[in-house]
MISETI-860244 format. One record per residue (C-alpha): residue in three letters; y, x, z. Coordinates in pm, whole numbers, plus 50000, padded with zeros to 5 digits. Layout:
residues N
AlaYXZ ...
END
This chain:
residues 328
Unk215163013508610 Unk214943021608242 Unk218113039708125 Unk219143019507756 Unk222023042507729 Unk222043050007334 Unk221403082707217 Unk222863101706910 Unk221033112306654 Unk221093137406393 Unk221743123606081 Unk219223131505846 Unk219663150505491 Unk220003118005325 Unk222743103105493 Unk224363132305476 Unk224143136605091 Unk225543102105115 Unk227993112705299 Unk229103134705078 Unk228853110504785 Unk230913088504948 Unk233513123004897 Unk232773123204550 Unk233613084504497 Unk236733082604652 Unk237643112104479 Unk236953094004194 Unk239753066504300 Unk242683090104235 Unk240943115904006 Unk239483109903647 Unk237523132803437 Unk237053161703636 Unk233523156703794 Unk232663192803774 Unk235763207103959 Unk234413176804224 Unk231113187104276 Unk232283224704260 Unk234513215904574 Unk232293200304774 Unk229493231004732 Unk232763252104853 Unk232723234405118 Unk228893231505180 Unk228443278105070 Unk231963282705335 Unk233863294605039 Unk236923292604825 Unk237703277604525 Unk240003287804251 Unk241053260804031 Unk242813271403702 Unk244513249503403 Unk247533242403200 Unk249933223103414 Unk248843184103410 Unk245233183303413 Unk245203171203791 Unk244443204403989 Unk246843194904298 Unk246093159504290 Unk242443171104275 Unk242403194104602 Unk244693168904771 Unk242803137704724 Unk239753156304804 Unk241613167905180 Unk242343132005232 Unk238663123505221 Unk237613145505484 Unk238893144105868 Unk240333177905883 Unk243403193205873 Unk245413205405568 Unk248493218505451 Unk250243228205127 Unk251613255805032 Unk254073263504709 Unk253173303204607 Unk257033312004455 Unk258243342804388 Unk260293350304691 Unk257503340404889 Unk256773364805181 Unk253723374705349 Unk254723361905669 Unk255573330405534 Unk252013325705419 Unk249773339805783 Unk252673332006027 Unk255463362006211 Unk256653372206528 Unk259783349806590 Unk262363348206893 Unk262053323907163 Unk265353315007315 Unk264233297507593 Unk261763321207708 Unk263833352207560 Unk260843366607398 Unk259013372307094 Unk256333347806961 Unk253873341806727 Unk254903317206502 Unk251363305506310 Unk251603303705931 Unk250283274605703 Unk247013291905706 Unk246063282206055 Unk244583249705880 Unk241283237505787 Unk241973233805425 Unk244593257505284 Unk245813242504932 Unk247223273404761 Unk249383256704524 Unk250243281304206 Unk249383316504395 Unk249743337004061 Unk253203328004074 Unk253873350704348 Unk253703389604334 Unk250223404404448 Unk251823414504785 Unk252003382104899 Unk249093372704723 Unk247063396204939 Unk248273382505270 Unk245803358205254 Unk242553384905184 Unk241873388605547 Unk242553348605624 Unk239573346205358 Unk236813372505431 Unk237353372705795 Unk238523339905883 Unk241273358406081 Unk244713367406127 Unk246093400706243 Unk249773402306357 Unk251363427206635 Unk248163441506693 Unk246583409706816 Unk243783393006586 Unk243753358506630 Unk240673332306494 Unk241413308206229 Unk239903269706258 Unk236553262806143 Unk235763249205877 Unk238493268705681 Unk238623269805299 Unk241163283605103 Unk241793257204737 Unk244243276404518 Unk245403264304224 Unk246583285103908 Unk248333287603557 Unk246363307703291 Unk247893341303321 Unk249143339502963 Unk252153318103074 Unk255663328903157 Unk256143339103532 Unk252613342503620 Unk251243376903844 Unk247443387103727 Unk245513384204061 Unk244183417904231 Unk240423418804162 Unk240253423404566 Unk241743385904597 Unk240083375204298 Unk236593383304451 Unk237353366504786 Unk236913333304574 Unk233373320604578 Unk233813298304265 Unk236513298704004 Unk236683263303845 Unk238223255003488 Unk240043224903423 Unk240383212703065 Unk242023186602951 Unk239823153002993 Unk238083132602696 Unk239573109102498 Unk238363077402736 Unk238953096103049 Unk242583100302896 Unk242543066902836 Unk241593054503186 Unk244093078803376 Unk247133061503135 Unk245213025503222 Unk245823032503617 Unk249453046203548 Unk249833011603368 Unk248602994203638 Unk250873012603870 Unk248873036204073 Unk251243064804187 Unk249573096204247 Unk251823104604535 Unk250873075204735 Unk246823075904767 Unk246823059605041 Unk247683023504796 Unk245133035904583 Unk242693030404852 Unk241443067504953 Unk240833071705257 Unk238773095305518 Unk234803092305533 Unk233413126905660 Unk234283146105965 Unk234083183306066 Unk230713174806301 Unk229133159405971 Unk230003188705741 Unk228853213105935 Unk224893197705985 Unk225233194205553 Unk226253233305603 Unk223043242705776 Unk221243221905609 Unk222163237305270 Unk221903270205446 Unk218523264505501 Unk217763252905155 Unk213913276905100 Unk214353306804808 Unk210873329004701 Unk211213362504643 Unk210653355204236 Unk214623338304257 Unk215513365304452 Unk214493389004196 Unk215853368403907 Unk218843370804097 Unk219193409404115 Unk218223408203755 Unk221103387803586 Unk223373411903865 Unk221993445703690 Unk222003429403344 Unk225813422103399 Unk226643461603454 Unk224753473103175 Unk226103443902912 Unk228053460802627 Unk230663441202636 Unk231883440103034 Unk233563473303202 Unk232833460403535 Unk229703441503639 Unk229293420303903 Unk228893434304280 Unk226193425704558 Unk229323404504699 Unk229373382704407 Unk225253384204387 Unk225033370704789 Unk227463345504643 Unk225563331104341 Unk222553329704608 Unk225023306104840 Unk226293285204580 Unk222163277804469 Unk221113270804807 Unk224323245504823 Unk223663229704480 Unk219863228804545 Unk220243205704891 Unk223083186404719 Unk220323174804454 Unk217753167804711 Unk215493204004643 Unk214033219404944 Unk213943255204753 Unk216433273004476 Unk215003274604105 Unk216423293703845 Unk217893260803707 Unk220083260103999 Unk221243295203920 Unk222073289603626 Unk224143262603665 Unk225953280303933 Unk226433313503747 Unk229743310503522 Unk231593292303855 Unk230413323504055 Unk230693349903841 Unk233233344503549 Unk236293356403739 Unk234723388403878 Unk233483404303557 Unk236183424103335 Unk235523424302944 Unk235803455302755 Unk238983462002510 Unk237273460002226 Unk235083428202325 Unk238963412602426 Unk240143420902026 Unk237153405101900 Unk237953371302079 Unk234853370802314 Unk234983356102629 Unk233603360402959 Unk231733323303004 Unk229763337102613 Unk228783374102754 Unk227573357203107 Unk225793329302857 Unk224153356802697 Unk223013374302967 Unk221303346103084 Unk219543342602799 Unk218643377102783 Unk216943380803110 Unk213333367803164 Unk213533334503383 Unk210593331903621 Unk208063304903593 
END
């Protein structure tokens, strides 16, 4: 008797690049203008990193990281970083049990699949660094027990430029726990234009659900795009170009602290990512470079003087990139 019970198959890298396209378009239902910070996301998601998202209030970072968690069949939560914020409000505390007369661990917001940080430089760096262990080691320590966070887990925080009122610098310990930092500026004339258009027509960016978003990849599909990204080929001639622009960075004139082999295995992650997301078997240095100021811009420090003369990070990491020999 032949058995015709179906089989499952693997999807292939195709369909799973279409997968993830399908993220990127119903993004695109709620969210206008920012197709970087949307492509930046979903290599998060593809490297298993974290995202810092920074702006001026209004430009759509919440709505971007929420819309984005609706797409995807895994949990989520939100949580407001305030100043009275506690650690334990952020990993999760020991809390009494009435009925069973005992203490209990209570589990924190971070016991989630996607963690949307909402504001965290509005709370002091204590609280801040609650989460530093949550990131690196996908873990929580409380009472002497460590307990495992889900998987996938991916930290999307969300912060003010630290020139505004009420606003805590983040430790460079937290800040390097962030794969990419993404910028959002205010959109283009026309996408202006079309975000007022769907206000006119009544969309209410509270309610995605009416604007039609809905769910179209799961955990077991995002994790075959992970090893499949993971597996992305890179020749030892990348590799090199890679430790290049790293040494370059410490000895640039106008940074007091280069980048670290942390953020160098990083920039290698995000490649690999961005190369299977365009449909490249193997890194190139293109691929690097396009990955390089999301990597790297919010673990270098400028020097004094470079601050007084108005230079910025994104122009000193341009410039080293131009300074270092690309391989053919």
């Amino acid at each position: 008797m032949t058995d015709t019970t179906p089989t499952s198959t693997r999807p292939t890298d195709a369909e799973l690049r279409d997968a993830l396209n399908r993220v990127r378009l119903e993004v695109g239902k709620a969210v206008v203008g920012q197709d970087g910070a949307v492509t930046g996301l979903i290599i998060a998601l593809l490297a298993r990193g974290h995202v810092l998202l920074e702006g001026v209030p209004g430009v759509a970072k919440t709505l971007l990281v929420r819309t984005l968690t609706r797409t995807l069949d895994l949990q989520t939560r939100r949580l407001q970083f305030t100043p009275d914020l506690m650690p334990g409000d952020v990993t999760g505390s020991l809390a009494f049990d009435p009925r069973t007369g005992e203490f209990a661990f209570r589990e924190g917001p971070v016991f989630t699949n996607i963690l949307l940080a909402d504001e965290i430089n509005r709370t002091p760096p204590k609280t801040q660094s609650a989460l530093l262990e949550a990131m690196e080691e996908r873990q929580v320590s409380a009472d002497g027990v460590t307990r495992p966070l889900p998987d996938p887990f991916l930290v999307a925080a969300t912060q003010n430029p630290i020139e505004y009122e009420g606003t805590y610098s983040l430790p460079e310990a937290q800040l390097d726990r962030f794969l990419l930092k993404l910028v959002l500026d205010i959109p283009e004339r026309d996408a202006e234009f079309a975000i007022l258009r769907r206000h006119a027509d009544g969309f209410d960016p509270h309610d995605l659900g009416a604007a039609g978003v809905r769910a179209v990849l799961g955990a077991d599909e995002l994790e075959q795009a992970r090893a499949a990204a993971a597996s992305v080929r890179v020749s030892d001639d990348v590799l090199a170009y890679l430790v290049d622009l790293a040494r370059a960075s410490r000895l640039s004139p106008s940074l007091r602290l280069g980048v670290s082999p942390r953020a160098t295995t990083g920039l290698l992650a995000a490649s690999k990512a961005w190369a299977w997301l365009s449909g490249y078997e193997s890194v190139t240095p293109d691929h690097v470079q396009a990955m390089l100021l999301p990597v790297w811009r919010h673990r270098v420090q400028l020097r004094p003087e470079a601050e007084l003369e108005g230079v910025s990070v994104d122009a000193v990491l341009r410039a080293i990139m131009q300074q270092v020999q690309v391989p053919l």
